[in-house]
Backbone bond lengths (Angstrom), bond angles and torsions (degrees), N, CA, C in turn:
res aa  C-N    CA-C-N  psi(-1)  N-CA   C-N-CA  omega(-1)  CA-C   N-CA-C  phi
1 X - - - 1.456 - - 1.531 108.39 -
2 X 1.547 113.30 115.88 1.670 112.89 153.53 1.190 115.25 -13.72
3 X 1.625 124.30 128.10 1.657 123.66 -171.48 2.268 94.79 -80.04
4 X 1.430 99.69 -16.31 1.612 98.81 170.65 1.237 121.36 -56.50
5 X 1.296 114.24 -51.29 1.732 127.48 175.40 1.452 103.55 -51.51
6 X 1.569 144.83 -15.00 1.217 113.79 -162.03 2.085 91.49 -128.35
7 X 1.470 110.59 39.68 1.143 125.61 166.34 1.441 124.55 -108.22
8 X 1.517 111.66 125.57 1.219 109.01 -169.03 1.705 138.57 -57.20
9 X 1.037 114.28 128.72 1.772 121.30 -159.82 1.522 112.41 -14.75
10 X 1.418 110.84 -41.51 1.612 121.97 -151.90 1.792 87.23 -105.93
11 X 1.439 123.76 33.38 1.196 105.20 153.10 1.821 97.46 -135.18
12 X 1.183 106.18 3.05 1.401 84.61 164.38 1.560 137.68 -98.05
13 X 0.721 174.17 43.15 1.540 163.65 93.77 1.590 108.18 128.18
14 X 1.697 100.23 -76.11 1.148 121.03 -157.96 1.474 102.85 -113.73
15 X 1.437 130.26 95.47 1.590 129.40 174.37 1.578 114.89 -38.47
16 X 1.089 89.41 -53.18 1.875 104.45 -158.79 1.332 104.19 -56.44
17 X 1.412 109.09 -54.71 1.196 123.57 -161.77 1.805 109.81 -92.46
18 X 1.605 96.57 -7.58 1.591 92.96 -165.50 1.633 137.06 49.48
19 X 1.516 99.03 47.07 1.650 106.39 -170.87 1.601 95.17 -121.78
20 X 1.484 111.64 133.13 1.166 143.40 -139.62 1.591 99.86 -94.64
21 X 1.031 125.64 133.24 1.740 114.90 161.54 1.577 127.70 -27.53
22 X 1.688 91.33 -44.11 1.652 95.61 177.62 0.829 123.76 -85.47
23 X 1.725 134.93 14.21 1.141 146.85 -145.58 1.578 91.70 -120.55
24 X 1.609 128.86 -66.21 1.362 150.32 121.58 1.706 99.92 14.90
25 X 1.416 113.50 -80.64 1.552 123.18 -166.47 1.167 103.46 -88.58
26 X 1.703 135.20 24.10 1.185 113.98 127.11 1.602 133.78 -112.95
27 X 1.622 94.04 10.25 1.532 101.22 -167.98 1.613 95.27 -88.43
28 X 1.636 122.53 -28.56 1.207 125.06 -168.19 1.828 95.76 -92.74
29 X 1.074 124.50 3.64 1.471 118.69 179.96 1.750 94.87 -96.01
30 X 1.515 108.26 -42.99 1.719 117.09 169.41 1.445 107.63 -39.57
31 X 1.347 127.89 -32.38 1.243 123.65 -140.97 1.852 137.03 130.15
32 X 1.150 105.25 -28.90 0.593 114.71 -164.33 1.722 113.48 -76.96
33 X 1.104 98.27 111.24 2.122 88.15 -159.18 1.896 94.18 -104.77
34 X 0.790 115.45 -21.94 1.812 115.78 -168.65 1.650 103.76 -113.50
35 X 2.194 97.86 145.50 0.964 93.36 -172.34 1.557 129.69 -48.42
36 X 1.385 106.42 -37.58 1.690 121.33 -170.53 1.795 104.57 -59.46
37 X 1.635 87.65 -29.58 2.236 74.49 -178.34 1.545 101.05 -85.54
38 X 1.409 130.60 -29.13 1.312 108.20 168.00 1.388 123.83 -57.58
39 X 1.407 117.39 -39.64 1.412 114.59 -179.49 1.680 114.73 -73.17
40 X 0.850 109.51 -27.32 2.101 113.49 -179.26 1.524 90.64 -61.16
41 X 2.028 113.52 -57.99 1.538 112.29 -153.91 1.607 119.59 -65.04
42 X 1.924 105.80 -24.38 1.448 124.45 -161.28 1.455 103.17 -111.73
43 X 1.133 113.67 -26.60 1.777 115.29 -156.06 1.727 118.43 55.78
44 X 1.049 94.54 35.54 1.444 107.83 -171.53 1.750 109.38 -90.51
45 X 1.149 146.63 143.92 1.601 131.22 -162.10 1.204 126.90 48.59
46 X 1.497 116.75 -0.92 1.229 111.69 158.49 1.475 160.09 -58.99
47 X 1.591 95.90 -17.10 1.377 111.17 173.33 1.715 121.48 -101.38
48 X 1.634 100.33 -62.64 1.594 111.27 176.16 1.660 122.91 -82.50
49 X 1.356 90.87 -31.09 1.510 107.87 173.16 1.884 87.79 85.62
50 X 1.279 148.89 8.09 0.742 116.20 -153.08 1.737 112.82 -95.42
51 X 1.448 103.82 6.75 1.447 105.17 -165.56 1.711 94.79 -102.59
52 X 1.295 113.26 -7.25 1.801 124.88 -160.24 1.778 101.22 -49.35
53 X 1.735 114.99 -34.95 1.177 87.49 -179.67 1.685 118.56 -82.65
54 X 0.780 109.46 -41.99 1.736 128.66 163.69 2.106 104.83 -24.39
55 X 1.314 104.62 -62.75 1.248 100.89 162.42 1.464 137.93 -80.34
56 X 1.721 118.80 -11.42 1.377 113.24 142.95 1.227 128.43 -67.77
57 X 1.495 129.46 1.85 1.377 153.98 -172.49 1.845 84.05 -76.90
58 X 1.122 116.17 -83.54 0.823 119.47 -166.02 1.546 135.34 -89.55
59 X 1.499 89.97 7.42 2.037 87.39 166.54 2.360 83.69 -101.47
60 X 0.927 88.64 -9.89 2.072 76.57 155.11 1.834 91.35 80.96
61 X 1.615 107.56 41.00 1.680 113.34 167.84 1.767 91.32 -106.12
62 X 1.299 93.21 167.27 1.492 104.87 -160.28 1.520 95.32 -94.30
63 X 1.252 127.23 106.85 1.582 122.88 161.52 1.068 118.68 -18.31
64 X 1.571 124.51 138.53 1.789 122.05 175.88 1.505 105.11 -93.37
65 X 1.294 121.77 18.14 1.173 131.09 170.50 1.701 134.19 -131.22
66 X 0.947 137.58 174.80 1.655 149.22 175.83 1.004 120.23 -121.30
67 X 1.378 128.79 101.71 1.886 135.45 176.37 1.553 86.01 -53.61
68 X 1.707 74.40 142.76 1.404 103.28 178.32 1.818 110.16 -84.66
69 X 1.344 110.25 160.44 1.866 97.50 -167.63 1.615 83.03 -129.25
């Protein structure tokens, strides 16, 4: 078993791909400042897209959306 699969829910990022928050915060510490270089370096949002805003959160792009209150 992938040593990823046996990490707890709230540290992974990316389901699909199983890429970790810290995985994310070191590709954007590498360099990587835009969504497309996090996703090439991590494979992270690559499939469902569903984590894409979560990780524009944190390469610091402005959500195309507004949480709902």
């Amino acid at each position: 078993m992938p040593p990823n699969l046996l990490l707890p829910a709230e540290d992974v990022i990316c389901n699909c791909m199983r890429v970790t928050e810290a995985t994310v915060c070191k590709a954007i510490a590498a360099g990587a400042r835009q969504l497309s270089q996090v996703q090439d370096r991590t494979g992270a949002g690559a499939m469902c897209g569903g984590c894409i805003p979560r990780l524009e959160r944190l390469v610091g792009a402005q959500a195309a959306y507004q949480p709902a209150v």
